[in-house]
Backbone as XML, in Angstrom:
<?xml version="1.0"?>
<chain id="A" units="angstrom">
  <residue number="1" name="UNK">
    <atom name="N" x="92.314" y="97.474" z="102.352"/>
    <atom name="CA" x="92.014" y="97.115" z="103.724"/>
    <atom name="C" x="92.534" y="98.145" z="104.719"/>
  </residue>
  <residue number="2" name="UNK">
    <atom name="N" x="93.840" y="98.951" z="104.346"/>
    <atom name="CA" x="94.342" y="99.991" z="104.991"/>
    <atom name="C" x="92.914" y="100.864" z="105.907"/>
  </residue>
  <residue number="3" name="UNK">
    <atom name="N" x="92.276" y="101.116" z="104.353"/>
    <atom name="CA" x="91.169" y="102.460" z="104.940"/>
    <atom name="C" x="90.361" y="101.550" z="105.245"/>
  </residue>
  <residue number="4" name="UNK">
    <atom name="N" x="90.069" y="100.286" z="105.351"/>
    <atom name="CA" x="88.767" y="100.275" z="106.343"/>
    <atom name="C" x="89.227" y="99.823" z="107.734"/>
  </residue>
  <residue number="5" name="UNK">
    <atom name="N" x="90.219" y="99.400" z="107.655"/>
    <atom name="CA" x="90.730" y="99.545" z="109.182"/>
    <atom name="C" x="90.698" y="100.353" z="109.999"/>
  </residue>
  <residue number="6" name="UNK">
    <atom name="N" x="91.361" y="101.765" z="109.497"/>
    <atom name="CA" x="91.548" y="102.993" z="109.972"/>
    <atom name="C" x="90.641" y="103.512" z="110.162"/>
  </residue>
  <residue number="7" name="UNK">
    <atom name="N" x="89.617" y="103.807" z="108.827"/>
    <atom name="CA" x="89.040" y="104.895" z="108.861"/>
    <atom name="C" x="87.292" y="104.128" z="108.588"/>
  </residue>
  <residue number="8" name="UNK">
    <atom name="N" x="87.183" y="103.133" z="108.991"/>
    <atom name="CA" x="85.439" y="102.752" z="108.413"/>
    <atom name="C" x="85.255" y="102.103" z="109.939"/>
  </residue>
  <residue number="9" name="UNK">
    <atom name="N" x="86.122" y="100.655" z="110.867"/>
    <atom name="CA" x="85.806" y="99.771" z="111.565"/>
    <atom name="C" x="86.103" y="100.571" z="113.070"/>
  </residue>
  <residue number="10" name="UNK">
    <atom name="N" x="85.615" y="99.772" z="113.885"/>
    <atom name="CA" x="86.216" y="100.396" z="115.393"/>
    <atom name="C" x="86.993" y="99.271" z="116.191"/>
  </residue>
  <residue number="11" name="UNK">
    <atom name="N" x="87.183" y="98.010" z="115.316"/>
    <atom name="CA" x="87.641" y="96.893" z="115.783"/>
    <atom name="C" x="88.870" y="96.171" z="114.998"/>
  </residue>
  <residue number="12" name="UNK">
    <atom name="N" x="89.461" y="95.799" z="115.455"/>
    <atom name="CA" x="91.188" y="95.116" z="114.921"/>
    <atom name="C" x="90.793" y="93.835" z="114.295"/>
  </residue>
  <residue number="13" name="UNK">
    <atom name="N" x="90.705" y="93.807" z="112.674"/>
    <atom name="CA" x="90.929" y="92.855" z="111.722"/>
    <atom name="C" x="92.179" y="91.988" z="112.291"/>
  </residue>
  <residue number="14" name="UNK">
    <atom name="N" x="91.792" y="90.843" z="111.635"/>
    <atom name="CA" x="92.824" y="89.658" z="112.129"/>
    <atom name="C" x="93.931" y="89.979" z="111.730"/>
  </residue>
  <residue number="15" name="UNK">
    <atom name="N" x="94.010" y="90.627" z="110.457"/>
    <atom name="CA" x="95.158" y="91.013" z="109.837"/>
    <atom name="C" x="94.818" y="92.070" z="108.671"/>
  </residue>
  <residue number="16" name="UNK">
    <atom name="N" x="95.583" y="93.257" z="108.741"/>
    <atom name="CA" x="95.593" y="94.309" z="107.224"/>
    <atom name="C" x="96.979" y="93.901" z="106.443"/>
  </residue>
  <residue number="17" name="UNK">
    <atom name="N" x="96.362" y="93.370" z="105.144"/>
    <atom name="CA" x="97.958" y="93.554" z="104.127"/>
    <atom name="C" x="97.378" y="94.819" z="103.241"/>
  </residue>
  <residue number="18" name="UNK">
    <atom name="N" x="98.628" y="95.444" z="102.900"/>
    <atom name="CA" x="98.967" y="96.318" z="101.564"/>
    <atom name="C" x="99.664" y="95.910" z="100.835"/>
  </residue>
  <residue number="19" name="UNK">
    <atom name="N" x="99.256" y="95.485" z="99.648"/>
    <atom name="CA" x="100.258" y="95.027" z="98.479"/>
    <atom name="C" x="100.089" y="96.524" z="97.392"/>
  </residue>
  <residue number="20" name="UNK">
    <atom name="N" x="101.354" y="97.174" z="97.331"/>
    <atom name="CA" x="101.395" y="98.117" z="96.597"/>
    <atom name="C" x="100.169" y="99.284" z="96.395"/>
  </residue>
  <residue number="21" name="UNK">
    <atom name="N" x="99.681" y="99.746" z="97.487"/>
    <atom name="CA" x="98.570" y="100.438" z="98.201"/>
    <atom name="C" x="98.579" y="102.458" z="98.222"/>
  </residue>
  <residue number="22" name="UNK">
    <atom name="N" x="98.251" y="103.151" z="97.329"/>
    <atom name="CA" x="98.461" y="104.192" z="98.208"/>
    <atom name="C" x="96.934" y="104.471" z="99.315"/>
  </residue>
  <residue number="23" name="UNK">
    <atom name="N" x="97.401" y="105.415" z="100.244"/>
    <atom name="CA" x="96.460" y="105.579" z="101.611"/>
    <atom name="C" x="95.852" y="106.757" z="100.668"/>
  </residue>
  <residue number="24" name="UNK">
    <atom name="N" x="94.354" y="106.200" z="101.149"/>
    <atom name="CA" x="93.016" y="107.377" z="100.862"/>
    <atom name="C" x="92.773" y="108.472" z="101.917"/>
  </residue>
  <residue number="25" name="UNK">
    <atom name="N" x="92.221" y="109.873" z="101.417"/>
    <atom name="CA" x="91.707" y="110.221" z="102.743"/>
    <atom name="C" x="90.832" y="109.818" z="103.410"/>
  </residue>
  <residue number="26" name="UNK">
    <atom name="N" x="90.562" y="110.224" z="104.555"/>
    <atom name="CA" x="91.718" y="111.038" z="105.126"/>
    <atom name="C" x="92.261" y="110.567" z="105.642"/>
  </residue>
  <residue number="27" name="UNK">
    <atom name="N" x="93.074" y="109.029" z="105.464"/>
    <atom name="CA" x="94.564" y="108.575" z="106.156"/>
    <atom name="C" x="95.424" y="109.453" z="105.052"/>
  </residue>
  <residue number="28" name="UNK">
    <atom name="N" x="95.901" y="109.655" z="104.489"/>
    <atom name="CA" x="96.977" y="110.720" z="104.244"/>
    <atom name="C" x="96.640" y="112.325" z="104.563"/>
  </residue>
  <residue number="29" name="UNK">
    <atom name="N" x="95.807" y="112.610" z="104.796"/>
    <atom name="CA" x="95.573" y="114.057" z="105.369"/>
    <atom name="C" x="95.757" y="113.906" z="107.137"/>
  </residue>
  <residue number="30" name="UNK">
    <atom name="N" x="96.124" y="112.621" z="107.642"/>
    <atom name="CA" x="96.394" y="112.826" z="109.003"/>
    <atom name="C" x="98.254" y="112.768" z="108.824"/>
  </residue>
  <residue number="31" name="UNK">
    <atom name="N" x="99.164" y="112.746" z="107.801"/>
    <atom name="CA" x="100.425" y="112.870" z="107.931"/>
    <atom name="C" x="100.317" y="114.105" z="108.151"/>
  </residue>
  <residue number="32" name="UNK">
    <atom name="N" x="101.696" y="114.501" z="109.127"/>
    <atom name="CA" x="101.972" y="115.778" z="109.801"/>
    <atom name="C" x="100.955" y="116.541" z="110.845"/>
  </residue>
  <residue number="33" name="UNK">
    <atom name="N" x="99.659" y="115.826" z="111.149"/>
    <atom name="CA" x="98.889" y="116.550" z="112.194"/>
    <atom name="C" x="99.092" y="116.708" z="113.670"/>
  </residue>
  <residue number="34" name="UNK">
    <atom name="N" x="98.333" y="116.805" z="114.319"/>
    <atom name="CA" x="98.754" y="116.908" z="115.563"/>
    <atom name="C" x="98.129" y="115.245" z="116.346"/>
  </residue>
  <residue number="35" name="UNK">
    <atom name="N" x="98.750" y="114.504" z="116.925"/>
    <atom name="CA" x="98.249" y="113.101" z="117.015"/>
    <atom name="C" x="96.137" y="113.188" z="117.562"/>
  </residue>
  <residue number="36" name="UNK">
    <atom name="N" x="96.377" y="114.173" z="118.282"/>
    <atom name="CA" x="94.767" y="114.369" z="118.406"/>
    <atom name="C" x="93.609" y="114.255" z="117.626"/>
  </residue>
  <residue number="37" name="UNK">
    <atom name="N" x="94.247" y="115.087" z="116.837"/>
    <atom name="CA" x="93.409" y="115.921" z="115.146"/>
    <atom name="C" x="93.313" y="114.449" z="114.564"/>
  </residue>
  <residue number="38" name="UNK">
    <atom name="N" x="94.379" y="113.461" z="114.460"/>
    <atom name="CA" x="94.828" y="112.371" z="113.422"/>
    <atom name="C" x="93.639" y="111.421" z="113.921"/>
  </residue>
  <residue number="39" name="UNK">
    <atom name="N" x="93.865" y="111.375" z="115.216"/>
    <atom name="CA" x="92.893" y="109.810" z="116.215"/>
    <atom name="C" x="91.391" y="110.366" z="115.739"/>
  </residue>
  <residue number="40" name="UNK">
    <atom name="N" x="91.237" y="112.066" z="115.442"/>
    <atom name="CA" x="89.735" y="112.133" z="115.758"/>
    <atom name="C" x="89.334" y="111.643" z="114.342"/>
  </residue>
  <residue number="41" name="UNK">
    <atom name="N" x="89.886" y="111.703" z="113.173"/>
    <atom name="CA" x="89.414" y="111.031" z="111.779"/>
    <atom name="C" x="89.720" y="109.560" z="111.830"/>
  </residue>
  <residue number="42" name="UNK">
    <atom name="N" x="90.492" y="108.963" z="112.870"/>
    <atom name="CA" x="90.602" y="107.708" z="112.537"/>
    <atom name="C" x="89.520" y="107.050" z="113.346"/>
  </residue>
  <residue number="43" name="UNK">
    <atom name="N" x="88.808" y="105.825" z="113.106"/>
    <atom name="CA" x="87.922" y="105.087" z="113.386"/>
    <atom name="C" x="88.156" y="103.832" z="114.596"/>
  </residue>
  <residue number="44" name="UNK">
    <atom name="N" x="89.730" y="103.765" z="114.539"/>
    <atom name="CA" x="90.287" y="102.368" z="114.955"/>
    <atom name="C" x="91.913" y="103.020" z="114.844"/>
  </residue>
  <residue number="45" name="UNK">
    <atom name="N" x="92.327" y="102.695" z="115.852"/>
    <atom name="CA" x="94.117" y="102.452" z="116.415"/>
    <atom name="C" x="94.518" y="101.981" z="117.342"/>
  </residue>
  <residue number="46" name="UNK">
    <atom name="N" x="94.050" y="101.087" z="117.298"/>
    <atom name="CA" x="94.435" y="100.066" z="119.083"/>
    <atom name="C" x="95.553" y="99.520" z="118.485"/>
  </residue>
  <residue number="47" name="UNK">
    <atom name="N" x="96.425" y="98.700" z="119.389"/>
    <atom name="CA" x="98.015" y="98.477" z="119.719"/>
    <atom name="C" x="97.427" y="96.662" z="119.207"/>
  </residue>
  <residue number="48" name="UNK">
    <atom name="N" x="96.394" y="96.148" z="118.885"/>
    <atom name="CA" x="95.928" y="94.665" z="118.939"/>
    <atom name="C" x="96.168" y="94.502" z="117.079"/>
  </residue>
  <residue number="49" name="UNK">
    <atom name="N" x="96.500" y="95.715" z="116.416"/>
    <atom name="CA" x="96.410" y="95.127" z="115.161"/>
    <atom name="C" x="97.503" y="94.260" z="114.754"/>
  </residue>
  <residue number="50" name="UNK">
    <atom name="N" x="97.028" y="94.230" z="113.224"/>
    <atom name="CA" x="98.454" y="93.302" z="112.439"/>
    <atom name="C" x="98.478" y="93.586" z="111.462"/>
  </residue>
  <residue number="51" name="UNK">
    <atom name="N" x="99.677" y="94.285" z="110.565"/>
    <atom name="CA" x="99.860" y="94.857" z="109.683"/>
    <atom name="C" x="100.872" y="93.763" z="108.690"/>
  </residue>
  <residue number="52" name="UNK">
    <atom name="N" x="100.584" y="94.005" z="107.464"/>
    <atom name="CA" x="101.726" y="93.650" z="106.313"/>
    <atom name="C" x="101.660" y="94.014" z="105.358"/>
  </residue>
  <residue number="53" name="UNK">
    <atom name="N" x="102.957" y="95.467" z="104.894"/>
    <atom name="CA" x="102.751" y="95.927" z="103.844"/>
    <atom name="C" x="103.764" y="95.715" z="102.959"/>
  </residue>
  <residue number="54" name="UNK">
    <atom name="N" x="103.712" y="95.365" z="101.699"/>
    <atom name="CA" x="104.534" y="94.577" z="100.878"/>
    <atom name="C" x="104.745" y="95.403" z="99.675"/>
  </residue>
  <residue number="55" name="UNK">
    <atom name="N" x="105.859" y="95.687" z="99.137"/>
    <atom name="CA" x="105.917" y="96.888" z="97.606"/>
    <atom name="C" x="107.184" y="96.146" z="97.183"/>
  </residue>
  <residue number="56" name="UNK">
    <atom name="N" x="107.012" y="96.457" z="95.670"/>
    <atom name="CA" x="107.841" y="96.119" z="94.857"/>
    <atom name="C" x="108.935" y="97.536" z="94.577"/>
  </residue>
  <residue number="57" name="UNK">
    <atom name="N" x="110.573" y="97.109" z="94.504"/>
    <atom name="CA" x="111.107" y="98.357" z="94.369"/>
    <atom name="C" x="111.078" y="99.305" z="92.672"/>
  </residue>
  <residue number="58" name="UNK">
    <atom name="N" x="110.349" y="98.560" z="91.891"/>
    <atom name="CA" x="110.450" y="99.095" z="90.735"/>
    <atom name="C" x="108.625" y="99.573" z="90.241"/>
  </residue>
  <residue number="59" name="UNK">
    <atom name="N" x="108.159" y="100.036" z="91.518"/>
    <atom name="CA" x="107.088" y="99.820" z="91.313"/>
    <atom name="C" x="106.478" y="101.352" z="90.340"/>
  </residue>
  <residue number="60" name="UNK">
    <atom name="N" x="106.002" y="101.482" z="89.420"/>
    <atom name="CA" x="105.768" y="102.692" z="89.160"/>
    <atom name="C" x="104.481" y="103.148" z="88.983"/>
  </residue>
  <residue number="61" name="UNK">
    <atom name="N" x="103.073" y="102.308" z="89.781"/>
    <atom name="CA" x="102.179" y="103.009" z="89.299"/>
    <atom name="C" x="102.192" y="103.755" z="90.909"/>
  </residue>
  <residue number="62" name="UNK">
    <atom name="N" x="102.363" y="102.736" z="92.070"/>
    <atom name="CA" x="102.778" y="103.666" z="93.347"/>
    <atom name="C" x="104.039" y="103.706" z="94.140"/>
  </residue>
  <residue number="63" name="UNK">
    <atom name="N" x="104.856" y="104.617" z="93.453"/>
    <atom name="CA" x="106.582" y="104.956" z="93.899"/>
    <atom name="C" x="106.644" y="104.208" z="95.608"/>
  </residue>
  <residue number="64" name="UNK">
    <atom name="N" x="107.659" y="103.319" z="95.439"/>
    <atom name="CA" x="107.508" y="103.162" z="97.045"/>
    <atom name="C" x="108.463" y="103.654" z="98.049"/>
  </residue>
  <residue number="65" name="UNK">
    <atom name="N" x="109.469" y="104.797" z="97.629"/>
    <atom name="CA" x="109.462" y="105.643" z="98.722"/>
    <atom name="C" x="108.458" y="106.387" z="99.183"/>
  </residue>
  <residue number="66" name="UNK">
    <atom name="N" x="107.820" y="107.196" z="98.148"/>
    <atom name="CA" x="106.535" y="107.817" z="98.703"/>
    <atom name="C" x="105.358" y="107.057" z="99.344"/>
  </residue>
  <residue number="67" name="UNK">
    <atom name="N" x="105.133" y="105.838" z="98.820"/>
    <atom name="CA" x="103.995" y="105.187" z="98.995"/>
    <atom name="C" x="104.215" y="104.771" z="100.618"/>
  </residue>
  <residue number="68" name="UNK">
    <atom name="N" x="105.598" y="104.259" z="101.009"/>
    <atom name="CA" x="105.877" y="103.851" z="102.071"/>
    <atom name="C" x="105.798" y="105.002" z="103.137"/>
  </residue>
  <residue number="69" name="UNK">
    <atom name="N" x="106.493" y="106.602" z="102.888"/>
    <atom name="CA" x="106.189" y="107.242" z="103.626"/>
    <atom name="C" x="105.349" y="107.508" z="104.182"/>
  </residue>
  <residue number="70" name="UNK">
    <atom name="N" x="104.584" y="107.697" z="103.190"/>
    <atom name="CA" x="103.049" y="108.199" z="103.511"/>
    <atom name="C" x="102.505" y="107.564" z="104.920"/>
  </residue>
  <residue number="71" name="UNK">
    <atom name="N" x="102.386" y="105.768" z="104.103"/>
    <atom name="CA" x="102.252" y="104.227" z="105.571"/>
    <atom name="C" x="102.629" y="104.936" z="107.008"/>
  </residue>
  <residue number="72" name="UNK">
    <atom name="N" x="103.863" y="104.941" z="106.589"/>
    <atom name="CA" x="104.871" y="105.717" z="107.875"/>
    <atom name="C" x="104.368" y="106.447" z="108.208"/>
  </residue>
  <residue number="73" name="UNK">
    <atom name="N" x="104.087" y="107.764" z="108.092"/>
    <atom name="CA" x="103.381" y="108.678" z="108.517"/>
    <atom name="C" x="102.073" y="108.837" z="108.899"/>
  </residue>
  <residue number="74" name="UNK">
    <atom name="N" x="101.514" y="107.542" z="108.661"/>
    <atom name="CA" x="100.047" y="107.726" z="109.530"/>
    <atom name="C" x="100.404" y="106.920" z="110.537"/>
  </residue>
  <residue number="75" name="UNK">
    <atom name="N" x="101.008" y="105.821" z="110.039"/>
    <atom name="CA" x="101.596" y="104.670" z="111.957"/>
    <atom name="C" x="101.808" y="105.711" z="112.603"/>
  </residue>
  <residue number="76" name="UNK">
    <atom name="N" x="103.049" y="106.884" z="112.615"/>
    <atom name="CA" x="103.522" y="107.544" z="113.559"/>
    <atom name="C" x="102.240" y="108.387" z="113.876"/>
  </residue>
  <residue number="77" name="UNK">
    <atom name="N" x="101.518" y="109.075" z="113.809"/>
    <atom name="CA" x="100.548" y="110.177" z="114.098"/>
    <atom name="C" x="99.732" y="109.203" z="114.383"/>
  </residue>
  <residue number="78" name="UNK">
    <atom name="N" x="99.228" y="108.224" z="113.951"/>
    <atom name="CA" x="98.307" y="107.521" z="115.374"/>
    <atom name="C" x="99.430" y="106.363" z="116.292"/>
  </residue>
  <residue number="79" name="UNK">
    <atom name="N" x="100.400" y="106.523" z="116.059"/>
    <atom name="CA" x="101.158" y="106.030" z="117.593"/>
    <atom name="C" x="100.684" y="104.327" z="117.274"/>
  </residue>
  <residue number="80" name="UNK">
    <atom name="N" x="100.742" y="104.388" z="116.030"/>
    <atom name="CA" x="100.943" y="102.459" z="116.029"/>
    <atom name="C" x="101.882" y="101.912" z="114.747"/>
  </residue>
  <residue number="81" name="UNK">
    <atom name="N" x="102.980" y="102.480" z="115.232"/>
    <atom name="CA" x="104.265" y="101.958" z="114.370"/>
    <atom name="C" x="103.958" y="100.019" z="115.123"/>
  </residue>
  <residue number="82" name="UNK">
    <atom name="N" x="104.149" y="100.040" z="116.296"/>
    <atom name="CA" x="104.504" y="98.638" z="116.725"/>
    <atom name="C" x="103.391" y="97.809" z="116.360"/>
  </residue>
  <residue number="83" name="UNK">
    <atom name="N" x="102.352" y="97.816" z="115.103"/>
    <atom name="CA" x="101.638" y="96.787" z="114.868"/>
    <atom name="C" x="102.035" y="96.604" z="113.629"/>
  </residue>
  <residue number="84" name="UNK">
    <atom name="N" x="103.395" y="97.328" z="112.800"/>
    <atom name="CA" x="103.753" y="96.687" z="111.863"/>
    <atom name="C" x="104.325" y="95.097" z="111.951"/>
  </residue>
  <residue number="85" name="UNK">
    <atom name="N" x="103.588" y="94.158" z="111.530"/>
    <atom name="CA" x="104.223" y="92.878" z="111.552"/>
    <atom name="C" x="105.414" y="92.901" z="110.362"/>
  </residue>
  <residue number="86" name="UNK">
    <atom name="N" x="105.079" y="93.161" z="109.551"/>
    <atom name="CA" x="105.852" y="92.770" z="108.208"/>
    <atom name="C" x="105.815" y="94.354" z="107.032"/>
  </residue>
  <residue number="87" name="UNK">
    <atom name="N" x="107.604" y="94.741" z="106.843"/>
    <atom name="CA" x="106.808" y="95.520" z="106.035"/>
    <atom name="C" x="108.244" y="95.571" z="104.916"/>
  </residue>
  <residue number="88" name="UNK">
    <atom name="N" x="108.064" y="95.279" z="104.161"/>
    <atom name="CA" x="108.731" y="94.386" z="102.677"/>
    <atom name="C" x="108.659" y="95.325" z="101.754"/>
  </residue>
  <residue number="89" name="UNK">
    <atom name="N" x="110.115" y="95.580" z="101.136"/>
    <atom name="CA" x="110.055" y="95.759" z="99.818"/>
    <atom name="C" x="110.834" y="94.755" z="98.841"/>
  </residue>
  <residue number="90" name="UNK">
    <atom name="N" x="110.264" y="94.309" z="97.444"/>
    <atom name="CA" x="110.898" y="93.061" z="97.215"/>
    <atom name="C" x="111.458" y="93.965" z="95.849"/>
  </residue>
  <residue number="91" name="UNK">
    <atom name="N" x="113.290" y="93.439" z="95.853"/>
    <atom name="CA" x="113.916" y="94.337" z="94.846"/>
    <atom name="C" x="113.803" y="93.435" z="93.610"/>
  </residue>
  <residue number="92" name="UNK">
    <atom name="N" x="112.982" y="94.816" z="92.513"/>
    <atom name="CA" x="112.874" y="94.271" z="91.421"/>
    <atom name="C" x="111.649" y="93.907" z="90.773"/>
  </residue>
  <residue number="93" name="UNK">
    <atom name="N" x="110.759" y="94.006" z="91.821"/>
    <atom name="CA" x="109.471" y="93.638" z="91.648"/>
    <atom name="C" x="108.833" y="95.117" z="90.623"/>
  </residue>
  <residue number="94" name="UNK">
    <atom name="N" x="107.929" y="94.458" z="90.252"/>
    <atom name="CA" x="107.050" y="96.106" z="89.595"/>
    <atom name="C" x="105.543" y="96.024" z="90.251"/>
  </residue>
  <residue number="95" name="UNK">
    <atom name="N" x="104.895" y="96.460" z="89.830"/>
    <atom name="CA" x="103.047" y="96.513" z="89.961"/>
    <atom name="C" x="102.789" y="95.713" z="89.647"/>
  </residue>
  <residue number="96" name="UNK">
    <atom name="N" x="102.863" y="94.391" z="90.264"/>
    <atom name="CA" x="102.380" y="92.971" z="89.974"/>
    <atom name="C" x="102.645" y="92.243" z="91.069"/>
  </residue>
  <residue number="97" name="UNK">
    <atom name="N" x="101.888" y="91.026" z="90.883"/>
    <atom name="CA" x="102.140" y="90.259" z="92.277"/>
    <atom name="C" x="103.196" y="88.814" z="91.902"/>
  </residue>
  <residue number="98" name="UNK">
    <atom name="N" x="103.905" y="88.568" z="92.775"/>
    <atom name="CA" x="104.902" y="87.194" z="92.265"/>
    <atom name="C" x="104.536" y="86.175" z="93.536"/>
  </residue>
  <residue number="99" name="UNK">
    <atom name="N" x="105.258" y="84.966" z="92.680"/>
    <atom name="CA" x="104.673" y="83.937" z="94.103"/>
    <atom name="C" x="105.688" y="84.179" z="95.617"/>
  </residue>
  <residue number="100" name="UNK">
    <atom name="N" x="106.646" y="84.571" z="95.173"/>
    <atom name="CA" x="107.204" y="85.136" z="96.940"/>
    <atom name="C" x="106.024" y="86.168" z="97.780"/>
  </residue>
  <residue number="101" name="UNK">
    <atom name="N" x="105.354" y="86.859" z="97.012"/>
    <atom name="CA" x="105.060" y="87.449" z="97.794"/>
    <atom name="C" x="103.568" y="87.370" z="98.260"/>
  </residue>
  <residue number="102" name="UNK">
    <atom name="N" x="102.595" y="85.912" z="97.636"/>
    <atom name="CA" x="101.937" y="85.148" z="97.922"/>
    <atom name="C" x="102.087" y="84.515" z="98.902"/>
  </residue>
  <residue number="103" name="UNK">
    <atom name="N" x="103.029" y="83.992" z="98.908"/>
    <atom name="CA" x="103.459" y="83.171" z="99.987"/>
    <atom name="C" x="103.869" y="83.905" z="101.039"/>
  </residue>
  <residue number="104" name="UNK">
    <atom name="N" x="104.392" y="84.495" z="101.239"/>
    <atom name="CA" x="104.008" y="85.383" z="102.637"/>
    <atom name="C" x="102.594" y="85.893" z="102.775"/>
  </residue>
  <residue number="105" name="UNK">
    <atom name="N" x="102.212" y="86.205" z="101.916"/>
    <atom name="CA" x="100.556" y="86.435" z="102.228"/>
    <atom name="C" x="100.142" y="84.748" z="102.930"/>
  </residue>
  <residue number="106" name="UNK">
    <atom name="N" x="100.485" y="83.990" z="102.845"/>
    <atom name="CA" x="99.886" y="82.900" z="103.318"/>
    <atom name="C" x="100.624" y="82.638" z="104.695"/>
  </residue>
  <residue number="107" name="UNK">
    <atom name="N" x="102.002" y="83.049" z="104.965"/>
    <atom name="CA" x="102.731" y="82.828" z="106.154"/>
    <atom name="C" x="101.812" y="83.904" z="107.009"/>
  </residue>
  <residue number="108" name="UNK">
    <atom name="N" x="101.805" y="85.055" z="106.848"/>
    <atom name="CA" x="101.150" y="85.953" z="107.384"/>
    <atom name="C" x="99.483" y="85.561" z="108.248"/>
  </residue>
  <residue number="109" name="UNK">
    <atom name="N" x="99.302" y="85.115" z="107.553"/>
    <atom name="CA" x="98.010" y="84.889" z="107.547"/>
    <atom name="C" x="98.114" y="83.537" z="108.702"/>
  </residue>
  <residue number="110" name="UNK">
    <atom name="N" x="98.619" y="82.959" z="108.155"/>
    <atom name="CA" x="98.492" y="81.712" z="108.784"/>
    <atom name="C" x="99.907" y="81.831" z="110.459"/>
  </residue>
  <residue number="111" name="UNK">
    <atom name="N" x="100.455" y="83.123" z="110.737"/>
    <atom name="CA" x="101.004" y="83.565" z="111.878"/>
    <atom name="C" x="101.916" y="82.518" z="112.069"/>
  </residue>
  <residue number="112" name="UNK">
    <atom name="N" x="102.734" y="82.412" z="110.607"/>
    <atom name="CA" x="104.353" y="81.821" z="110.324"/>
    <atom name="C" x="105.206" y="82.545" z="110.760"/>
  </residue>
</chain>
């Protein structure tokens, strides 16, 4: 949902989750650009979104320091860190989903 937010729609989904997600291009080819260069590949960055990105710390098919940076680094270059609602790492978790973190998919959703 990341990339069609960003990079397909021109309008703010009710809500984007990432559960253990890496970013496609070209949302990772806008880390380190110039915020201009970044907005002109992105499709959508209005301040109205809602974000929740959720990783497990043992995750190994997408490392989540890197995986998270990356996140990070496109919020900052399009200038919408402040639509992170929720952004979770659950210690211990791997590349799988558990019911904690269902259930925030449902708090989320439902704007618990």
């Amino acid at each position: 949902t990341g990339y069609m937010q960003l990079a397909k729609l021109d309008y703010a989904l009710a809500g984007v989750i990432v559960m253990d997600g890496f970013p496609l291009p070209p949302l990772n080819d806008m880390i380190g650009a110039d915020h201009d260069a970044a907005k002109a590949n992105a499709t959508y960055y209005g301040q109205d979104m809602n974000w929740m990105i959720w990783w497990g710390s043992r995750d190994t098919i997408f490392p989540v320091e890197e995986s998270l940076a990356q996140w990070n680094g496109i919020f900052d270059v399009l200038e919408i860190s402040d639509t992170m609602a929720i952004e979770h790492i659950e210690q211990g978790q791997t590349h799988s989903l558990i019911e904690t973190e269902l259930n925030a998919v449902g708090d989320f959703i439902r704007s618990d």
